[in-house]
C-alpha positions, 0 to 999 in steps of 0.5 A: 910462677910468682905467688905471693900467699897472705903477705903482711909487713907491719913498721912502725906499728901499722900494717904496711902490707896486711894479706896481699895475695896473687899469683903471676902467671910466668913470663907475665910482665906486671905494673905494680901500681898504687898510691904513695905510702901504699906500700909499693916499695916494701912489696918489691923489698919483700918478693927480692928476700930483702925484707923478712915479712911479718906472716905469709910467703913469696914462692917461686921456683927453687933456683930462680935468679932475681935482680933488684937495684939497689938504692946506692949507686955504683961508684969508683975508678970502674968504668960503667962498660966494666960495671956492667959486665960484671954484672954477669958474676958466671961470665966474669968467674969463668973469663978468670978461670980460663986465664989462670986454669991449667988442668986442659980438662977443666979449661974445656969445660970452662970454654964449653960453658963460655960458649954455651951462655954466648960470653963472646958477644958480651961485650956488644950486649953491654955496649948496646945497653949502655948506648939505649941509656944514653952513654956514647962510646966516650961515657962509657970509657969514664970512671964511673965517680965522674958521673952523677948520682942519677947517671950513676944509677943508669949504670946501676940499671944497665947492669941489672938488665945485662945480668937477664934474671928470671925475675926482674924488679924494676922500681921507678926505673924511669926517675933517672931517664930522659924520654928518649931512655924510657922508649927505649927501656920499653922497647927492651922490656917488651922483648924480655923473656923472663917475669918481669915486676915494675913499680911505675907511675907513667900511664904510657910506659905502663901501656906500652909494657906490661900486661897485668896490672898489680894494684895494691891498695889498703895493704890488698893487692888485686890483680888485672889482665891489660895495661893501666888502661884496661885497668882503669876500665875494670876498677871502673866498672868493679866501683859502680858495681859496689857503689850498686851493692851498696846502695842495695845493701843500704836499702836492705839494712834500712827494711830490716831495721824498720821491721825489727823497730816496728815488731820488736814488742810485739809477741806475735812477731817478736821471732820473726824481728830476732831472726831479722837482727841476726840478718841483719848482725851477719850483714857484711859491710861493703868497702867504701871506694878510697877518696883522697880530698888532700889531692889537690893543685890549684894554681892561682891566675896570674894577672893579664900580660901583654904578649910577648913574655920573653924573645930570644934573639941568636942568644947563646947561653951556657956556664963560665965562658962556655957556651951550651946553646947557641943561635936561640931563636924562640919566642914565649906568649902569655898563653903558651904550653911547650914542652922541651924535647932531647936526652939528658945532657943537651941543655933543656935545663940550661935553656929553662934556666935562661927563660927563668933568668938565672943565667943571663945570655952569653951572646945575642939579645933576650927580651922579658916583660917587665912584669912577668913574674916566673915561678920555676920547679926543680927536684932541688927544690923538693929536697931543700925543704926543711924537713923539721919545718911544716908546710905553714911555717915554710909558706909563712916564710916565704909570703912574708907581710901576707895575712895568716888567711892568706897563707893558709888559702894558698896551702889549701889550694895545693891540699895542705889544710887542717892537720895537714898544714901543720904536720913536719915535712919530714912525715910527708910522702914525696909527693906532698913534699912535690906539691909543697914546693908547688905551692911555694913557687906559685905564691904569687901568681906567676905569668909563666910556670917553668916545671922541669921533671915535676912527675918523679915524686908523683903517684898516676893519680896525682899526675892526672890531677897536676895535668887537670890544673894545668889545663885550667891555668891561665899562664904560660907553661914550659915543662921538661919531663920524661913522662909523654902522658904529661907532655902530650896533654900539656904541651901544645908546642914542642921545641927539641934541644939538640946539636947545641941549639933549641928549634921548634919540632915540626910534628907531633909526640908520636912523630918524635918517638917515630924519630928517636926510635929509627934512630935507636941501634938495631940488633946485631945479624944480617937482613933476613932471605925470602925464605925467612920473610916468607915463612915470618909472614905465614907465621904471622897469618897463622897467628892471626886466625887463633887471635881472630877466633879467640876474639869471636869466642870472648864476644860470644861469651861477652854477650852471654854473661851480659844477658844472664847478669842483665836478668839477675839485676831484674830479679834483684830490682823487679823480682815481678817481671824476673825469671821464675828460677831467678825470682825464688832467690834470696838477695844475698844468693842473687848478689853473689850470682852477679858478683860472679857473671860480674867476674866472668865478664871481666875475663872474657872482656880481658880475653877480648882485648888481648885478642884484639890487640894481638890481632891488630899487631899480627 
């Protein structure tokens, strides 16, 4: 078990992390999840030894082995398949002994322990790895200083998954991946034994993965049984159960000090209103729930244009006098949401790069309104800005001739006004820094927005906000991102670049992630015999009828909570019609009775939904 005991990091002055506890369950798969600047990173940094906290302790079993990605990735001569295999630092000790070792006694041991950890099928493990991450047998032959910083830290991962640690940290492993990559990164992680903590923002990956949620908050982390879904369910239901507390504690706050006001003066009843003051000093203030007003996208209509924006027409576009995509054939209408499908490396951002103009075709015709104006998102874009400049003098710059009001209205369309507006870029979170170059690029209306890969910066909320505006805007989208929560509300076209051309996908997202996943390679072993499915499909209805039970069993305990927390709520609001035993109850005794049953019943509904889903799989 991983148990974090009254964890606080303090930098700068402010306490990052102050008190967060919980307890992991073993070989649990856990989300860490929470807004930017929350402290997500530091809490992983500190679980891996890497930073020392102010107070408290990460305990876990003596001995057990944690990998971590480092932030630089791996660089030289070395080939990603020799990088990733030596990873296993025991295999590569004893495969060198057993070359040089010349004491018979000793080199038996070292080939009994070569065995015992399966060495010979190394290699193989490592290839597969590599090729789920998109290297092909070429790539993984290539030094590793020919590749990208960002294909440079798949390797990095590749290797943290082929060491197999008991404990695996996983932050944003997904920044660097095409969609394809994710899929198959769950479909590893689902498989994986040992305890597993991954900081993620992508609602599916999450729901697809994990099965306890970690949410840190305000320097708190609380811990949730389910996916981000389940999760969004029971915060849900914890908020209205304190905005209830509240408003009952408001209520109780303002009878007693309406008492204390009217028979202070009175000698009568001057005890009776100093007892209330104590009351009402030992009232514990309940938590406001946390509003973020500066989450905001809000892009600006576009003029109307008629259709169609852009035509290719057997257009060929690529860099030099190489062509990367041949025998384009695709047309863009005002009203348009497409999203590019394909892994890394096949052209999406070559093809967005055409449509935004920046490449001009090598072959064939392409046709654009006049008119249309484009306004096109890069990760370059977010690491460009000036970080000693501030968000009003970046925009000031680029909407040269507009008025002061003008500037600032578009700035708070994207949550940058008041102090905000003015505060150094450098100070701002990834995500603001996103939304800056949002705003930058949407200064003028565009007719078309082009977004390629505009989720990595942003936390689950943010996304869930840049999907809203989305939906309300009036122009046309392309979008090219990994996160499938994003495309597959975005997105109402697919068009899938592969094989040195772009077509339309006839299908769904599912149906594309059916496709990818077939064609994923399958574990090394032959087809299972009769015997074998005979007794995998016992086993799978033994399984069923616990996980059946197990349901019924939640449902009945659903039930009972429900009823006895319905009863509590009478006393509390209708202590006349209440249950006699309930009515003699203070307040207090009866809201902490309810915040009680209110915990019984997230269990059992926790219970009842792994139940359910584990039967629906069985």
């Amino acid at each position: 078990m991983l148990t974090l005991n009254a964890i606080t990091v303090r930098l700068g002055g402010r306490a990052i992390l102050d008190g967060a506890s919980a307890a992991l369950p073993p070989g649990s798969r856990v989300g860490l999840i929470g807004r930017n600047g929350a402290g997500k990173s530091t809490l992983v940094k500190a679980i891996a030894g890497m930073l020392e906290p102010d107070s408290g302790a990460v305990e876990m079993p003596r001995g057990a082995r944690v990998g971590y990605i480092a932030q630089e990735a791996p660089a030289g001569e070395t080939t990603p398949f020799e990088a990733v295999l030596a990873a296993d630092v025991e295999r590569a000790r004893l495969m060198e002994e057993a070359e040089t070792v010349t004491d018979p006694e000793r080199l038996g041991e070292v080939h009994e322990r070569l065995i015992a950890i399966d060495a010979h099928a190394a290699p193989a493990r490592a290839a597969r790895i590599l090729v789920g991450l998109g290297f092909d047998e070429e790539a993984q032959g290539r030094p590793l200083d020919s590749f990208s910083g960002g294909w440079r830290m798949r390797v990095a991962l590749a290797a943290l998954l082929f060491s197999q640690p008991d404990l695996l940290l996983l932050d944003e492993p997904s920044n660097h991946l095409d969609l394809e990559a994710v899929m198959w990164l769950e479909d590893f992680l689902k498989s994986y034994r040992a305890t597993i903590v991954v900081v993620s923002h992508e609602r599916d990956f999450l729901n697809n993965v994990v099965d306890h949620i970690l949410h840190l908050q305000g320097g708190k982390t609380t811990l949730y049984v389910g996916g981000y879904d389940a999760f969004e369910r029971q915060r849900a239901e914890r908020m209205a159960q304190l905005a209830a507390a509240r408003a009952n504690q408001d209520a109780q706050r303002a009878k007693l000090q309406d008492y204390i006001a009217r028979n202070s003066a009175r000698a009568s009843t001057a005890k009776q209103a100093q007892s209330r003051a104590k009351m009402l000093a030992k009232l514990q203030p309940i938590a406001e729930i946390a509003n973020d007003p500066t989450l905001a996208f809000d892009f600006p209509d576009p003029e109307p244009l008629r259709p169609p924006l852009i035509t290719l027409d057997h257009a060929a576009v690529g860099y030099g006098e190489t062509p990367i995509l041949k025998r384009l054939n695709l047309r863009l209408d005002p009203d348009d949401r497409i999203a590019l499908l394909g892994r890394n490396g096949n052209g999406k951002t070559t093809l967005a790069r055409l449509i935004a103009a920046q490449l001009a075709p090598m072959e064939g015709d392409m046709a654009a309104s006049s008119r249309m104006k484009v306004g096109y998102f890069t990760q370059y874009q977010v690491e460009e800005l000036d970080v000693d400049d501030t968000p009003l003098a970046h925009m000031t710059r680029v909407m040269r001739g507009a008025t002061p009001a003008a500037v600032r209205a578009q700035l708070g369309r994207f949550g940058f006004s008041g102090d905000k507006a003015t505060t150094q870029v450098g100070k701002l979170s990834g995500g603001e820094r996103a939304r800056l170059a949002l705003a930058l690029i949407t200064r003028d209306a565009p007719h078309l927005l082009i977004l390629d890969e505009p989720t990595n910066h942003l936390d689950v909320d943010a996304r869930e906000a840049l999907v809203q505006a989305l939906a309300g805007y009036k122009g046309a989208v392309l979008i090219v991102s990994h996160d499938r929560h994003m495309v597959e509300l975005t997105a109402d076209r697919l068009v899938l670049v592969d094989g040195g051309t772009a077509r339309e996908f006839d299908g769904s997202l599912d149906d594309y992630v059916s496709l990818v996943l077939a064609k994923e390679p399958k574990a090394e072993g032959g087809k299972p015999n009769r015997k074998d499915e005979r007794r995998a499909a016992a086993e799978k209805r033994e399984a069923a009828k616990a996980w059946r039970k197990a349901a019924r069993d939640a449902e009945s305990e659903l039930a009972k909570f429900n009823a006895e927390r319905s009863a509590v709520d009478r006393a509390m609001f209708d202590p006349a019609g209440a249950d006699a035993a309930l009515a003699k109850l203070t307040m207090t005794e009866l809201m902490k009775r309810r915040a009680s049953l209110t915990e019984k019943i997230e269990a059992a509904e926790a219970r009842w939904l792994e139940a359910s889903e584990a039967l629906e799989e069985a």
